[in-house]
C-alpha positions as MATLAB code, in Angstrom:
seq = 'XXXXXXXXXXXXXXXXXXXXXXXXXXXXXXXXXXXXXXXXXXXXXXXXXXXXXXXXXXXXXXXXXXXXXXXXXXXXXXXXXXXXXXXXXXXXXXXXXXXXXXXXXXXXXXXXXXXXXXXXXXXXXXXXXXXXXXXXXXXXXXXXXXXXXXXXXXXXXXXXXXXXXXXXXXXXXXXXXXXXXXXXXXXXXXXXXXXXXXXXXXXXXXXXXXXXXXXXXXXXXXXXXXXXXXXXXXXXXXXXXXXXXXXXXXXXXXXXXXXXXXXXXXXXXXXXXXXXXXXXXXXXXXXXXXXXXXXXXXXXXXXXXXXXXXXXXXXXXXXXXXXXXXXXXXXXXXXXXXXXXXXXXXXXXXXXXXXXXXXXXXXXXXXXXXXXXXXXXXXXXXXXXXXXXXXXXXXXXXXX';
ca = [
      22.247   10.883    6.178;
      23.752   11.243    2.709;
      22.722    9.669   -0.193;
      25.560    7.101   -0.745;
      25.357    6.129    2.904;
      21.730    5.501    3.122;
      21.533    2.719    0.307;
      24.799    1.548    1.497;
      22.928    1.336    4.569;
      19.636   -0.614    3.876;
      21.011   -2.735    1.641;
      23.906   -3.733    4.181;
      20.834   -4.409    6.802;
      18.806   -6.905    4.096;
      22.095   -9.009    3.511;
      22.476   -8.936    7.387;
      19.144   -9.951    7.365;
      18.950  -12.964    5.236;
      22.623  -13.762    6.647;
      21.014  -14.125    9.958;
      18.313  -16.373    8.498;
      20.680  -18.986    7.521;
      23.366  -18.743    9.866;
      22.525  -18.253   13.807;
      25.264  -17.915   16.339;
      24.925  -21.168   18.035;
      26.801  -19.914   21.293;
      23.731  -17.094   21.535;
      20.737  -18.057   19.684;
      17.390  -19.370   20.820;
      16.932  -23.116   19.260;
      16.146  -22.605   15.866;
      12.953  -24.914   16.199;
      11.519  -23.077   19.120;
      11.404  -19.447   17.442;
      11.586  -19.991   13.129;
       8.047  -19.478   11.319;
       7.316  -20.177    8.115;
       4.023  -18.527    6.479;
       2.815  -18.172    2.858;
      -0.373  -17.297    1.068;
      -1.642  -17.474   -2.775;
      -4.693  -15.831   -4.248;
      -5.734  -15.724   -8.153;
      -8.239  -13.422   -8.696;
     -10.993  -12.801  -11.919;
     -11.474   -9.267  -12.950;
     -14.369   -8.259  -15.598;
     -15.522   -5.016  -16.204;
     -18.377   -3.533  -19.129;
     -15.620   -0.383  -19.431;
     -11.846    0.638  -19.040;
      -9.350   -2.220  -17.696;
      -8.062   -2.900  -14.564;
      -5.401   -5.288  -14.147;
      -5.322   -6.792  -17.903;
      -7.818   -6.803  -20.264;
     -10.755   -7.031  -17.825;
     -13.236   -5.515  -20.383;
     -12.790   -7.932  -22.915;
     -13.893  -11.695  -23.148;
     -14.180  -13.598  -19.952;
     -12.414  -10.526  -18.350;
      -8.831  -10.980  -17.101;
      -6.735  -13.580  -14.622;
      -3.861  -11.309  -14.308;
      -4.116  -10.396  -10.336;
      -2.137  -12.886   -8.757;
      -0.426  -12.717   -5.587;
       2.011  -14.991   -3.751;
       3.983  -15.057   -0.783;
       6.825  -16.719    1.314;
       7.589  -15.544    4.811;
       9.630  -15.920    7.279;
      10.732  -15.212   11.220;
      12.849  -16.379   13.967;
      14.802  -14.953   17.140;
      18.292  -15.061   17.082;
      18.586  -13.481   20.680;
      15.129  -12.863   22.633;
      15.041   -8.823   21.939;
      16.126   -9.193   18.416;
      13.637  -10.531   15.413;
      14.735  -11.204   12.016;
      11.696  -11.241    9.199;
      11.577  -11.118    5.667;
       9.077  -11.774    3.012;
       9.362  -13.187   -0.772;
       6.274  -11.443   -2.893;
       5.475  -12.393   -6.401;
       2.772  -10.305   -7.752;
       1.077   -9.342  -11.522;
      -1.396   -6.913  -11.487;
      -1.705   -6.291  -15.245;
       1.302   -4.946  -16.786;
       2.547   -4.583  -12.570;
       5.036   -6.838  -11.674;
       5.500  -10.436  -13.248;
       5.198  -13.950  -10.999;
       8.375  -14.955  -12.516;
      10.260  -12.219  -11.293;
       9.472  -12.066   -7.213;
      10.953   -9.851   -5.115;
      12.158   -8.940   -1.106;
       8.533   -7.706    0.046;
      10.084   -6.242    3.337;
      13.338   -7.817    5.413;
      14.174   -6.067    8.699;
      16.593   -6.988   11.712;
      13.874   -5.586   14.780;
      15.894   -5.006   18.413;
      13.972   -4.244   20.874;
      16.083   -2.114   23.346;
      13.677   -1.837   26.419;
      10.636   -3.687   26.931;
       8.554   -4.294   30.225;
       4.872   -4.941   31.285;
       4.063   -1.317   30.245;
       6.213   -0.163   27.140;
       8.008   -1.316   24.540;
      10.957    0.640   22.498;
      12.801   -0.941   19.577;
      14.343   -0.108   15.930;
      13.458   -1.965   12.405;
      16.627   -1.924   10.160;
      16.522   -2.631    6.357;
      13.561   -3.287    4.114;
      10.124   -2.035    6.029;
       7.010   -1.967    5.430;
       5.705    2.144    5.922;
       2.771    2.912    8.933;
       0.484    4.431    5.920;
      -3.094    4.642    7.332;
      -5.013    1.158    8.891;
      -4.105   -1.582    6.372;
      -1.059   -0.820    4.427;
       1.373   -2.700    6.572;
      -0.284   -5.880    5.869;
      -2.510   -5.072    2.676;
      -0.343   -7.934    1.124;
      -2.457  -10.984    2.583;
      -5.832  -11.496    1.136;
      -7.562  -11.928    4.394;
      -6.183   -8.912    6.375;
      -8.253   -6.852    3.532;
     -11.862   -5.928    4.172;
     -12.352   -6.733    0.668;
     -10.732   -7.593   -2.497;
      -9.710   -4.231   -3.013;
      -8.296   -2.018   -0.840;
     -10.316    1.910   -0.529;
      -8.125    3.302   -3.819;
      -8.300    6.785   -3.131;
      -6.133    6.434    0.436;
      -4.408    2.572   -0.741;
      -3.910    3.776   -4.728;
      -2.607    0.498   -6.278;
      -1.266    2.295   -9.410;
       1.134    4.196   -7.161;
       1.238    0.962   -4.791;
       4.753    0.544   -4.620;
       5.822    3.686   -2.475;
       3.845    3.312   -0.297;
       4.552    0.407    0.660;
       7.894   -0.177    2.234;
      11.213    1.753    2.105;
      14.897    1.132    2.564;
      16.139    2.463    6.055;
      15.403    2.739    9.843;
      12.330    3.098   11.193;
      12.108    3.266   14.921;
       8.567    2.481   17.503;
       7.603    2.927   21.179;
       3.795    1.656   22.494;
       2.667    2.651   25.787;
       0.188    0.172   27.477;
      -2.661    1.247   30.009;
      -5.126    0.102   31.618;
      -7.736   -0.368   28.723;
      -5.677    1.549   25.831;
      -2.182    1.671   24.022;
      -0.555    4.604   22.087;
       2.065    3.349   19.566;
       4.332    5.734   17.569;
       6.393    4.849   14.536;
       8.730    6.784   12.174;
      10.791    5.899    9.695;
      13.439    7.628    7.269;
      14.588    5.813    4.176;
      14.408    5.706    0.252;
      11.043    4.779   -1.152;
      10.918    2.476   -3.628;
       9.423    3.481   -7.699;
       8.237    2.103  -10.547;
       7.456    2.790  -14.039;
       3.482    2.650  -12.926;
       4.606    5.736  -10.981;
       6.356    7.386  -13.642;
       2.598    6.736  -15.876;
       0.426    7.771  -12.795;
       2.529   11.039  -12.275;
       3.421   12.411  -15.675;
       1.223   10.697  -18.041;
       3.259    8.241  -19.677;
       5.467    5.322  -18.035;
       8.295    5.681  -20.682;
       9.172    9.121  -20.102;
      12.139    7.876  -17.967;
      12.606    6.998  -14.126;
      12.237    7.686  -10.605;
      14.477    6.892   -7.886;
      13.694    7.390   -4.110;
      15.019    9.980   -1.821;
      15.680   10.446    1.360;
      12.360   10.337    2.734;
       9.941   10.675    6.026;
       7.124    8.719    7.523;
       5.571    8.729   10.710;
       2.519    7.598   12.378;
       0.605    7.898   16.171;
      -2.188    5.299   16.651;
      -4.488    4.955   19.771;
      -6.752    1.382   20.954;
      -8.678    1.551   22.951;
     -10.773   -1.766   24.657;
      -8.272   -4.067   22.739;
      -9.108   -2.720   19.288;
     -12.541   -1.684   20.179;
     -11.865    1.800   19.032;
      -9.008    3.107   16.839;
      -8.001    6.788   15.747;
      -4.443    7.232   13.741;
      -2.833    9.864   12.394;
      -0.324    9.692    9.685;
       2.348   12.108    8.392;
       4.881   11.386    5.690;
       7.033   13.713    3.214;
       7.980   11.374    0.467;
      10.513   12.756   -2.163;
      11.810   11.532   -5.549;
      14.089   12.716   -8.799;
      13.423   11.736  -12.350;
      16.126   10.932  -14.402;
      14.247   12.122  -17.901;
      15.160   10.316  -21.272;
      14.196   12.803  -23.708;
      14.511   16.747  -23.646;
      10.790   16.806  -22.345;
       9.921   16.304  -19.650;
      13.106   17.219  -18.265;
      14.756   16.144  -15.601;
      12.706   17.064  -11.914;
      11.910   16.520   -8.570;
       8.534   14.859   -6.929;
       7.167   15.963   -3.558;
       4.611   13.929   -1.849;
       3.045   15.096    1.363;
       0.565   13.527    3.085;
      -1.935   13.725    5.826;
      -4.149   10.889    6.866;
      -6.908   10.576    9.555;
      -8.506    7.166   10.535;
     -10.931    5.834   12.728;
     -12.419    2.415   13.077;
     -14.877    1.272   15.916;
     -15.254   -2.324   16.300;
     -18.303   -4.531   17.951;
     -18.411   -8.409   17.931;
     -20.956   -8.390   14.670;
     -19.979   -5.280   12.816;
     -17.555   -2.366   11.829;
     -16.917    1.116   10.964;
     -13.970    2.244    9.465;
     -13.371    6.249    8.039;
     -10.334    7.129    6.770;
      -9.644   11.065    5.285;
      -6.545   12.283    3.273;
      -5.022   15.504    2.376;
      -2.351   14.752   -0.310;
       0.094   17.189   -0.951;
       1.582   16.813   -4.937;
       4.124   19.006   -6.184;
       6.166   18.597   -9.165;
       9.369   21.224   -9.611;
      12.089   21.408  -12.422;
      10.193   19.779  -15.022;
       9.734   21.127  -18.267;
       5.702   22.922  -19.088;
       3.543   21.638  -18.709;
       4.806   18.326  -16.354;
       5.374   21.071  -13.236;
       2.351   21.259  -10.797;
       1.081   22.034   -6.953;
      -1.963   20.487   -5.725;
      -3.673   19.337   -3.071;
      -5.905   16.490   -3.302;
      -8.460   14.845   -1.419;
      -9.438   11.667   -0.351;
     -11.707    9.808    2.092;
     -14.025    6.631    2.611;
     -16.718    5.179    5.068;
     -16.744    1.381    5.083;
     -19.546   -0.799    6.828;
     -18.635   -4.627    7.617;
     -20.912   -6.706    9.150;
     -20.201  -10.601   10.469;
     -23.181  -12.521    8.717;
     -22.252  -15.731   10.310;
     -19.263  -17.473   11.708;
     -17.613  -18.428    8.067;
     -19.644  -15.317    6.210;
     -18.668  -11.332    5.851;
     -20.302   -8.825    4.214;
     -18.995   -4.813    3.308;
     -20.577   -1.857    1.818;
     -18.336    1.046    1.189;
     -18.124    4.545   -0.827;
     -15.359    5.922   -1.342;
     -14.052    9.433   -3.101;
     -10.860   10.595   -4.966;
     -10.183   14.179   -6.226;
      -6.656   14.826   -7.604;
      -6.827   18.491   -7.045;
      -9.336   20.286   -4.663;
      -9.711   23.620   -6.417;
     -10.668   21.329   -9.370;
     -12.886   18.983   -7.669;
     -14.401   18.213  -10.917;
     -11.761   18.386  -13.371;
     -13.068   21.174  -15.202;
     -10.371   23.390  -15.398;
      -8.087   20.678  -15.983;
     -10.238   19.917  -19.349;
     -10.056   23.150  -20.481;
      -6.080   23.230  -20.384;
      -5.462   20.094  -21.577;
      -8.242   18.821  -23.467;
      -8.209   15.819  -21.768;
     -11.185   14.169  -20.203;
     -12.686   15.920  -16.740;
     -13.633   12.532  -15.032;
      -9.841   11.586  -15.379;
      -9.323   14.023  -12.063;
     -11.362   12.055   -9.719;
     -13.290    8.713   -8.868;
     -16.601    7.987   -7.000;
     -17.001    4.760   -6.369;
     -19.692    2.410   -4.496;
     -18.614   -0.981   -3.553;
     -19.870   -4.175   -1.911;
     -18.907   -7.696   -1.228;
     -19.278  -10.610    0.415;
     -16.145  -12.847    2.024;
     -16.726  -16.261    2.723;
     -13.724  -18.828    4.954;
     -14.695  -22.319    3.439;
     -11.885  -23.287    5.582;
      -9.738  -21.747    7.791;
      -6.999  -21.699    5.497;
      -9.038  -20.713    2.406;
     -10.730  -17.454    1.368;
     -13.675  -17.171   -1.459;
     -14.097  -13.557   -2.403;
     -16.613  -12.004   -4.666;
     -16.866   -7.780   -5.475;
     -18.903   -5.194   -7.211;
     -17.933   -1.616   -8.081;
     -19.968    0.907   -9.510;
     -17.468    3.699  -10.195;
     -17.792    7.473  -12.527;
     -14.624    8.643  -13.373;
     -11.393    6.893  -13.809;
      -8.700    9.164  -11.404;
      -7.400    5.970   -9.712;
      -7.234    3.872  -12.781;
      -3.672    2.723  -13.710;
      -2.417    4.804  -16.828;
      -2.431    2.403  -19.939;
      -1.167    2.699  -23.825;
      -4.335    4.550  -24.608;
      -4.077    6.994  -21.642;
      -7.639    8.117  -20.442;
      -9.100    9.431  -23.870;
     -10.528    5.665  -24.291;
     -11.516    5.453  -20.957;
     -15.441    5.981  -20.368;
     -16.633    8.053  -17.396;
     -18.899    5.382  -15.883;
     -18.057    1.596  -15.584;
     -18.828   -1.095  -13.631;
     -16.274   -4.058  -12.071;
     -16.788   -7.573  -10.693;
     -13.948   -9.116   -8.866;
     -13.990  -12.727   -7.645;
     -10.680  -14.160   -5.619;
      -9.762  -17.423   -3.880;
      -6.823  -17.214   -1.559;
      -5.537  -20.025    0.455;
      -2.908  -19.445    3.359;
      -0.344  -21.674    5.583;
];
């Protein structure tokens, strides 16, 4: 699929999309009232931390307000094997995003082409969101998070939007068995960039831009006991160009190549989740000394426990290294003169959850965190950062 056609392509499916949301074929169409959903969720969230920022100017004052997220959604069935769904985000994290400025979250026309007691086959068109580990299909909504937070050496919120959805196709088949199911996804489209990106990547966010290529994701998950165990693996091969505005860095190509291992097992009062990552980085056609090939490394082990019926409680330690032959950023000092603890993260985390009501979420978070390799690149890059900080999150969320 060329270049030309593939936009032409996902954008075609989004206007089909929200076409279909406002205008249903009476002569085919299920009753509007019997299949249309409407869902939307709000949280506002309070971020303080003794060192570095995160999301505003958390280390200063009161901390900072500036994580807000809010949401619109929408469904219905035009036709009983075809689904139309779209959702409105409006998110600030910091200098990410503004709430006056929201934007299509994921839209997708889903036909389902065979489905019977045993299997299911279909095809997503347009705007979807990418199979990238356990939670990123629906790390949007507060309470589909274990915590405030998502892990951020596999769920990296500087670099959030990639990997979140893309523009394109993205077909699925799940097998069901006796006690188990084995779904498969893949998907092909243009990933979507940022300046965060650019800052994350090269060290500055007004070097110039990235656009999306044609790009590859692809995941095979197995349940077994209806969710009581869960092992995924996930593949993609992400690529982008940069369309440089001075003479340095140059204009260049990004390569992005992922593996990702999970596994969760489940009880009634408790849960285990693990999830490991090789990440694959590769710069080419850059200017010195913006051209690179590494491998990083990433992984977690999370412990949940249900304290009560309206009560959760998580414990979790997570690790980041940007470049496994540099596990401690030594070398990377050395050439650059730049702090070592910029190259990876270490970071100990627990928090409690509490459901006042069914429709509202109190959330309250503690990291204790040396080095900074996940922190979102800011005006004073990571020379003021300090090696060891400490964060305290607190977040209300209410839902409909």
């Amino acid at each position: 699929m060329n270049k030309s056609l593939s936009s032409d392509f996902s954008k075609a499916a989004i206007l089909v999309m929200v076409g279909l949301l406002f205008q249903v074929p009476a002569s085919r169409a299920a009753p509007l009232p019997d299949t249309f959903q409407v869902h939307g969720f709000m949280s506002q969230a309070l971020i303080v931390t003794d060192h570095n920022d995160f999301f505003g100017p958390s280390s200063e004052g009161g901390g900072s307000w500036e994580y807000t997220e809010l949401g619109l959604n929408a469904s219905f069935r035009p036709l009983s094997n075809v689904l139309v769904a779209g959702q409105l985000l409006a998110r600030q994290a910091g200098d990410d995003g503004e709430l006056n400025d929201p934007e299509l979250d994921y839209g997708v026309v889903d036909y389902q082409f065979l489905t019977d007691n045993e299997n299911t086959m279909g095809v997503q068109f347009g705007r979807f969101k990418n199979p990238f580990g356990l939670y990123n299909q629906a790390r949007d909504v507060a309470i589909t998070r274990p915590g405030i937070l998502l892990p951020q050496s596999i769920y990296f919120d500087r670099t959030r939007k990639p990997a979140l959805s893309s523009d394109g196709v993205m077909g699925y088949a799940e097998r069901r068995m006796d006690n188990s199911v084995v779904r498969f996804q893949v998907g092909v489209g243009k990933p979507r960039f940022d300046s965060q990106v650019a800052g994350s990547l090269l060290g500055s966010d007004d070097l110039g831009d990235f656009s999306g290529e044609n790009s590859y994701i692809g995941q095979l998950k197995y349940e077994y006991g209806g969710g009581a165990f869960v092992l995924a693996l996930t593949n993609a091969r992400v690529k982008a160009e940069f369309d440089s505005r001075e003479e340095a860095p140059g204009d260049g190509d990004f390569f992005f190549e992922p593996w990702i291992f999970s596994f969760q097992y489940n009880q009634e009062k408790w849960s285990f989740t693990t999830e490991y990552a090789l990440r694959g980085l590769k710069t080419e056609g850059f200017t010195d000394p913006y051209n690179y090939d590494v491998t990083g490394e990433s992984w977690y082990v999370q412990y949940s426990r249900r304290l009560s019926t309206t009560w959760d409680w998580i414990l979790r330690y997570d690790s980041y290294v940007v470049d496994r032959k540099d596990r401690r950023g030594e070398k990377f000092a050395e050439q650059t003169n730049r702090p070592a603890f910029s190259r990876y993260a270490k970071d100990w985390t627990t928090g409690f959850q509490w459901q006042v009501y069914p429709r509202f979420l109190l959330s309250s978070e503690l990291h204790h965190v040396e080095g900074t390799g996940w922190l979102p690149v800011t005006g004073g890059g990571s020379e003021n950062q300090d090696k060891y900080w400490n964060m305290l999150l607190f977040q209300a969320s209410y839902f409909f």
